[in-house]
C-alpha positions in Angstrom: -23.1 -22.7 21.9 -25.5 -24.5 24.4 -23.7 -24.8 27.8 -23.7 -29.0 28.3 -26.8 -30.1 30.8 -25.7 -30.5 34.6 -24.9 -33.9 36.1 -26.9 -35.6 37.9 -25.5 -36.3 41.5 -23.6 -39.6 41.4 -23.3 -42.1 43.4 -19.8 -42.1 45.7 -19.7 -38.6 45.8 -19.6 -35.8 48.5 -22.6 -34.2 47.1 -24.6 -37.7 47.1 -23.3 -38.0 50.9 -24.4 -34.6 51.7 -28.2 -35.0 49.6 -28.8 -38.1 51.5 -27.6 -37.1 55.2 -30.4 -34.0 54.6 -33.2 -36.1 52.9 -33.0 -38.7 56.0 -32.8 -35.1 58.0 -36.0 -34.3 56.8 -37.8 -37.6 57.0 -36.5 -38.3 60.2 -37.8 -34.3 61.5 -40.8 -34.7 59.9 -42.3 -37.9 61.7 -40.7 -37.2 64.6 -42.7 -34.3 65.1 -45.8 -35.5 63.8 -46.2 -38.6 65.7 -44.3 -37.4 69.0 -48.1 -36.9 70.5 -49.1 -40.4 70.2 -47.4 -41.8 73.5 -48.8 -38.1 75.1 -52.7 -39.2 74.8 -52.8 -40.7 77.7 -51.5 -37.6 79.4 -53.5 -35.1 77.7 -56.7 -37.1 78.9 -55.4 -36.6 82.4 -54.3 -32.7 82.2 -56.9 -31.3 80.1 -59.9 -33.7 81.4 -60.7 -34.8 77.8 -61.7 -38.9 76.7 -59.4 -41.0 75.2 -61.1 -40.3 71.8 -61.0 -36.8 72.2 -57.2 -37.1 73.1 -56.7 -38.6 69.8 -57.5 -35.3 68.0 -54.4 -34.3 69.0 -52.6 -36.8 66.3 -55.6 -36.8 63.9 -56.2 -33.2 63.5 -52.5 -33.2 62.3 -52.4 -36.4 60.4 -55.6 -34.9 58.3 -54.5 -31.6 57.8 -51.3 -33.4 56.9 -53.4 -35.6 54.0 -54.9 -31.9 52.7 -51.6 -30.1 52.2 -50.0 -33.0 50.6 -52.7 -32.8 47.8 -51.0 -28.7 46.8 -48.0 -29.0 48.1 -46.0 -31.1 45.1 -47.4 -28.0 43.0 -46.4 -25.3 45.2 -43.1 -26.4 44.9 -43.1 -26.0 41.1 -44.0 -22.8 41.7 -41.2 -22.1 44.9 -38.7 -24.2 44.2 -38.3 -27.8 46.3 -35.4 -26.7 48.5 -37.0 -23.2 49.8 -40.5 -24.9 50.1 -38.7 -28.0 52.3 -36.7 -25.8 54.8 -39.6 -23.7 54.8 -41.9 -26.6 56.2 -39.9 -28.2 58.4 -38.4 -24.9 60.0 -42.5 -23.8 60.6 -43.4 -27.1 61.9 -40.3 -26.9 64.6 -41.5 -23.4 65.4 -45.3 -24.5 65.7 -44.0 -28.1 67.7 -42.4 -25.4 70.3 -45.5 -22.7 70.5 -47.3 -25.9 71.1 -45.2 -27.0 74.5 -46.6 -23.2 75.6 -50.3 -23.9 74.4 -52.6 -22.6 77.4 -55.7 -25.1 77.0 -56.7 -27.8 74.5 -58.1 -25.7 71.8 -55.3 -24.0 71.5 -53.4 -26.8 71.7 -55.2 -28.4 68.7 -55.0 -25.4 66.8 -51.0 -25.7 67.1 -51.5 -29.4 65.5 -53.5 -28.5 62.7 -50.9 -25.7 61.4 -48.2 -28.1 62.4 -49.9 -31.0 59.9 -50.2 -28.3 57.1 -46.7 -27.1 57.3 -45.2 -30.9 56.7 -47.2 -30.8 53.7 -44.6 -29.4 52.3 -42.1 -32.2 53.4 -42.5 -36.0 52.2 -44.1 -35.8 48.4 -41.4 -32.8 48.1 -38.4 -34.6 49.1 -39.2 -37.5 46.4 -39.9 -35.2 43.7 -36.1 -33.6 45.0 -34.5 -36.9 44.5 -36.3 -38.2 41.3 -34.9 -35.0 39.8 -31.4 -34.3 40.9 -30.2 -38.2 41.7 -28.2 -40.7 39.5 -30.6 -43.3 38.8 -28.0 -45.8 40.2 -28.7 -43.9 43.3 -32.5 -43.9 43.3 -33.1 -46.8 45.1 -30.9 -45.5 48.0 -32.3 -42.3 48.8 -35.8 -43.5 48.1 -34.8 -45.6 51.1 -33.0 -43.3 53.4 -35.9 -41.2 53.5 -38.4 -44.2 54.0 -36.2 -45.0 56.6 -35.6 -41.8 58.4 -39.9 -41.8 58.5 -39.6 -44.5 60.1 -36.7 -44.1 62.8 -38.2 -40.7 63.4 -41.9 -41.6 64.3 -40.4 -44.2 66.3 -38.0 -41.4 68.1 -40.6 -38.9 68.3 -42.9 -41.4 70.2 -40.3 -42.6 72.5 -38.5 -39.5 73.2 -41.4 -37.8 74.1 -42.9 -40.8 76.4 -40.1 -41.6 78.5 -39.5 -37.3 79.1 -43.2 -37.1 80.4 -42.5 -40.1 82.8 -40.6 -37.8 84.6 -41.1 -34.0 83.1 -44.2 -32.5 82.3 -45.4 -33.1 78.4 -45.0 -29.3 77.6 -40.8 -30.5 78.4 -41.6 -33.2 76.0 -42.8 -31.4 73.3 -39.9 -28.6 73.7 -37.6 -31.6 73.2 -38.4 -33.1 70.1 -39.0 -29.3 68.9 -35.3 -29.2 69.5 -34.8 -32.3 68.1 -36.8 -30.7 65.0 -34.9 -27.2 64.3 -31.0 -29.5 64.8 -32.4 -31.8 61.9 -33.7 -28.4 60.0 -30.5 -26.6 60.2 -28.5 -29.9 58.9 -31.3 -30.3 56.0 -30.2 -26.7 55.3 -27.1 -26.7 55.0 -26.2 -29.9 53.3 -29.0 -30.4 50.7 -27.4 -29.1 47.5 -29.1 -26.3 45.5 -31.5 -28.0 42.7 -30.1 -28.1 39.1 -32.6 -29.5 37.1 -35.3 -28.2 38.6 -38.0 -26.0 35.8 -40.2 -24.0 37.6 -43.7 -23.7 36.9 -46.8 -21.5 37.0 -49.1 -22.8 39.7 -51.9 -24.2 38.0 -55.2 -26.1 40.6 -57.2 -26.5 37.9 -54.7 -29.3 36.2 -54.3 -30.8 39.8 -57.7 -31.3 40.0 -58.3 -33.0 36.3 -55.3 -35.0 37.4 -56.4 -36.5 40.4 -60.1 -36.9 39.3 -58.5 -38.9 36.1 -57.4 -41.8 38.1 -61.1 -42.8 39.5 -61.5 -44.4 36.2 -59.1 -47.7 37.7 -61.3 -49.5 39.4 -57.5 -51.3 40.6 -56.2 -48.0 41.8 -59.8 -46.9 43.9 -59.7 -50.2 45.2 -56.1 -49.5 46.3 -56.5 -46.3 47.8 -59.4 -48.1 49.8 -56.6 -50.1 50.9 -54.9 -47.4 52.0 -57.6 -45.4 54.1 -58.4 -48.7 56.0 -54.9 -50.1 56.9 -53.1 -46.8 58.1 -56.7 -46.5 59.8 -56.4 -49.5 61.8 -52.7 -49.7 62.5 -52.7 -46.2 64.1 -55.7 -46.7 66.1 -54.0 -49.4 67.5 -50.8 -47.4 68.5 -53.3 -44.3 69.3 -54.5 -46.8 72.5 -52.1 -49.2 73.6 -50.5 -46.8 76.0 -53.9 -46.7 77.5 -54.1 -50.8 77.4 -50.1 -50.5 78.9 -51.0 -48.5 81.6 -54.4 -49.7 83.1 -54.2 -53.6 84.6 -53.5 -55.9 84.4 -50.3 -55.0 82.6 -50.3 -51.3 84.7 -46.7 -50.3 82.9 -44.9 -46.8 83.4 -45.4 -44.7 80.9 -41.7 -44.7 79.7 -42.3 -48.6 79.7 -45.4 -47.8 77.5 -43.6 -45.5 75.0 -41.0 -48.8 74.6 -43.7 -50.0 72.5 -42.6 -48.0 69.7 -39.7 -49.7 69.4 -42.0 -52.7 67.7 -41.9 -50.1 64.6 -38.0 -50.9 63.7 -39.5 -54.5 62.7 -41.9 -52.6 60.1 -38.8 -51.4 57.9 -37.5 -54.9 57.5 -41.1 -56.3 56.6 -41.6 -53.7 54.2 -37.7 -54.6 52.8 -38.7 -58.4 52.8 -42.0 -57.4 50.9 -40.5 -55.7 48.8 -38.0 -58.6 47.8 -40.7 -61.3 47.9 -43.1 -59.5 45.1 -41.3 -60.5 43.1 -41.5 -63.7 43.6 -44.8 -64.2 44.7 -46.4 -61.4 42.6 -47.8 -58.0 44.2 -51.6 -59.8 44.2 -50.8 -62.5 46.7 -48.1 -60.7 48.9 -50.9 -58.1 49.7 -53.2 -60.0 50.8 -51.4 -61.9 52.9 -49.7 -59.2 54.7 -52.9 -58.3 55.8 -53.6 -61.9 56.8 -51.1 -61.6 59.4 -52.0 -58.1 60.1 -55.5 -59.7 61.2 -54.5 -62.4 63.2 -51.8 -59.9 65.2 -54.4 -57.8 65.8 -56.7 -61.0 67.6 -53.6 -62.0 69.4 -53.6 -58.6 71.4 -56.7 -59.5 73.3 -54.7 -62.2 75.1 -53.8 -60.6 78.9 -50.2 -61.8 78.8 -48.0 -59.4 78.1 -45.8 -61.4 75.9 -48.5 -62.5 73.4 -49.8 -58.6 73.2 -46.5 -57.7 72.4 -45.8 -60.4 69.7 -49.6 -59.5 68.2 -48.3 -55.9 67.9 -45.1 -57.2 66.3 -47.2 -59.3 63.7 -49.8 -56.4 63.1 -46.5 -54.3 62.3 -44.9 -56.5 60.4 -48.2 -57.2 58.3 -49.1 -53.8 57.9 -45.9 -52.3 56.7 -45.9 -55.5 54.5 -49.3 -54.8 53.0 -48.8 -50.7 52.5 -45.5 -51.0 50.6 -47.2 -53.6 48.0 -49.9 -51.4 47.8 -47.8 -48.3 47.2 -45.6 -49.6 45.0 -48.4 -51.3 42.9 -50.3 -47.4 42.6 -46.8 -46.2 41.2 -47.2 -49.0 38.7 -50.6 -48.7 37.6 -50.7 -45.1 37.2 -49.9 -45.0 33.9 -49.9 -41.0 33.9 -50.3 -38.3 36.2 -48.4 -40.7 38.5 -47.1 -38.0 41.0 -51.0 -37.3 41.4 -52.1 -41.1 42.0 -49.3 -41.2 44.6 -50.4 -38.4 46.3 -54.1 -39.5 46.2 -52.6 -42.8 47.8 -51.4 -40.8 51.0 -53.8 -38.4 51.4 -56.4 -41.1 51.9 -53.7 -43.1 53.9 -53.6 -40.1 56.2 -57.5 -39.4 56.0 -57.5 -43.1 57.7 -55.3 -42.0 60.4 -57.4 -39.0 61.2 -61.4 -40.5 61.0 -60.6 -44.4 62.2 -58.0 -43.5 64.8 -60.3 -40.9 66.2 -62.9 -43.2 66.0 -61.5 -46.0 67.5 -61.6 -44.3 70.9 -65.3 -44.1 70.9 -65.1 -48.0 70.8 -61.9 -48.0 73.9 -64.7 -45.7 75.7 -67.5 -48.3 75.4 -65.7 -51.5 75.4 -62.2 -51.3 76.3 -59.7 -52.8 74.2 -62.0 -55.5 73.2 -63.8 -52.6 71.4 -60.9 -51.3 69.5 -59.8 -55.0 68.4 -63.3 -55.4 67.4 -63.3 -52.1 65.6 -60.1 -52.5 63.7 -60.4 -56.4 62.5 -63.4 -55.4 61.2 -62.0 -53.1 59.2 -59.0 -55.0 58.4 -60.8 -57.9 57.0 -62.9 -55.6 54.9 -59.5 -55.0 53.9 -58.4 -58.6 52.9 -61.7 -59.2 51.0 -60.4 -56.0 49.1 -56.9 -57.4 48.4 -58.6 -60.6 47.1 -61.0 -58.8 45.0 -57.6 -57.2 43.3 -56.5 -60.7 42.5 -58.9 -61.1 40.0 -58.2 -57.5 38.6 -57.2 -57.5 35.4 -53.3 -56.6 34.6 -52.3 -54.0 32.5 -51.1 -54.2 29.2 -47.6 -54.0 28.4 
């Protein structure tokens, strides 16, 4: 007789407690460690005598190595197993985060990063497949959330943490924080993520990958999408990637732990993204995206103003239209996928991350020739290529039922 199929884990129960606590763990580890540099830049041009846009390697190198190992690592863990493949990667990027408070010069230093990005590979394409697997669809929505959200509140932890500790400590004692930070969240991802039961495991095959990912070219709605995504994340992290150095030099001339508060702005982008999310449906996916990054645009003019109030409210609207625009556009490459969807997603990000790494490194060849007027320059440009884009995708055709 054929034993009955195991459950899937419902919602209410101790083992949808326990899945969720380690899957916001893991999020929350994750970003934390990735972005925990950003607020540093500044620091590392002093200490190691490198330009801004040189200091920016430290994020980018990450952030593109991160947009590589994304690409293998959804089939690695068909091979592995998502569980062993998770711990894994976060308990290796902790370890890495901690050689890299020790690093002796910048090379080495850089080195650290670009291990550290393909070790969290393994992490946020992993974690969805987890839950799309082993939770109650009633369920879905939440954890889907909670580990949005625990990206979120840990890039925003990671960056602030680790600025206001090198306002006062060196950066190598901010860098051993978060690492700490990293291995506490690890060892509760560990123990409370529950063993998967539905998971089939699967030869490792590239060759498939490859056909997969090459298939979805043929939608000129999703290329122009992942366009989308390379020039938003682009711009919005170049902007975080220098406004510690806009904080700190006059005429605002802020602390560095006064600087790092700027992350705080990022706890507006998850309730954007949840009012986006409600209002497509409403308005339709077509006009919400373009007009998140309409506001994204004019946020970004408003941070040439000198007054430190109207900087900080064009960051808030450059947030808040940003994280607007990139869950419309995410959601809609879910939709329009119509196979090989775990494949368009991660296509999606790794451009998304491929952003991060070229325009946010490139951005502080513009802050070296022209100050922030440069970057602003830089980045609208690139933004409003990006709302000709969006409008272009009004006119695409929808799919048929």
């Amino acid at each position: 007789m054929t034993p009955p199929a195991p459950t899937r884990i419902a919602v209410g129960t101790a083992a949808f407690r326990h899945a969720n606590a380690a899957l916001f763990a893991a999020g929350f580890a994750s970003f934390a460690i990735l972005y925990c540099v950003q607020p540093l830049l500044p620091v590392f041009a002093a200490d190691f005598g490198v330009s801004a846009a040189e200091s920016s390697l430290a994020l980018s190198v990450s952030t593109a190595a991160l947009a590589v190992s994304l690409l293998v690592a959804s089939s690695l863990s068909e091979a592995l197993g998502r569980k062993p493949l998770m711990v894994a990667s976060l308990a290796a990027s902790a370890a890495l985060t901690l050689l890299s408070a020790a690093a002796p010069d910048w090379t080495s230093l850089l080195i650290l990063r670009v291990l550290t990005g393909l070790a969290l590979g393994g992490v946020p394409a992993v974690a969805m497949a987890y839950a799309g697997e082993e939770m109650h669809a009633r369920g879905m929505p939440l954890s889907m959330g909670l580990i949005v959200g625990g990206n979120a509140l840990g890039g925003m932890t990671g960056r602030l943490v680790a600025g206001t500790i090198a306002d006062f400590a060196p950066w190598q004692a901010a860098m051993a924080a978060i690492a700490g930070i990293a291995v506490v969240a690890t060892l509760l991802f560990w123990r409370s993520l529950p063993a998967s039961r539905h998971f089939v495991r699967q030869p490792l095959e590239l060759t498939g990958l490859v056909r997969s990912l090459l298939m979805h070219r043929r939608d000129l709605g999703l290329v122009l999408l992942f366009a989308e995504a390379f020039l938003l994340m682009g711009s919005f992290v170049t902007i975080y990637n220098y406004a510690a150095f806009r904080l700190l030099a006059p005429p605002f001339e802020l602390s560095q732990a006064l600087a790092s508060t700027i992350s705080v702005i990022y706890l507006t982008g998850i309730v954007s993204s949840t009012w986006a999310g409600a209002l497509a449906g409403r308005l339709g996916r077509r006009h919400l995206l373009w007009i998140g990054i309409a506001i994204m645009l004019a946020g970004l003019l408003l941070t040439l103003a000198d007054d430190l109030a109207l900087f900080v409210f064009g960051v808030i609207a450059t947030t808040c239209g940003f994280f607007a625009a990139h869950s419309v556009a995410s959601g809609w490459v879910g939709y329009r996928a119509r196979s090989a969807k775990a494949q368009a997603a991660a296509l999606y990000l790794f451009l998304y991350y491929l952003g991060s790494s070229i325009v946010g490194t490139s951005g502080g060849l513009f802050y070296a020739h022209a100050g922030w007027t440069g970057v602003v320059a830089f980045t609208s440009t690139l933004t409003f290529v990006a709302l000709l884009i969006a409008l272009r995708l009004t006119r695409i055709a929808p799919l048929p039922p």
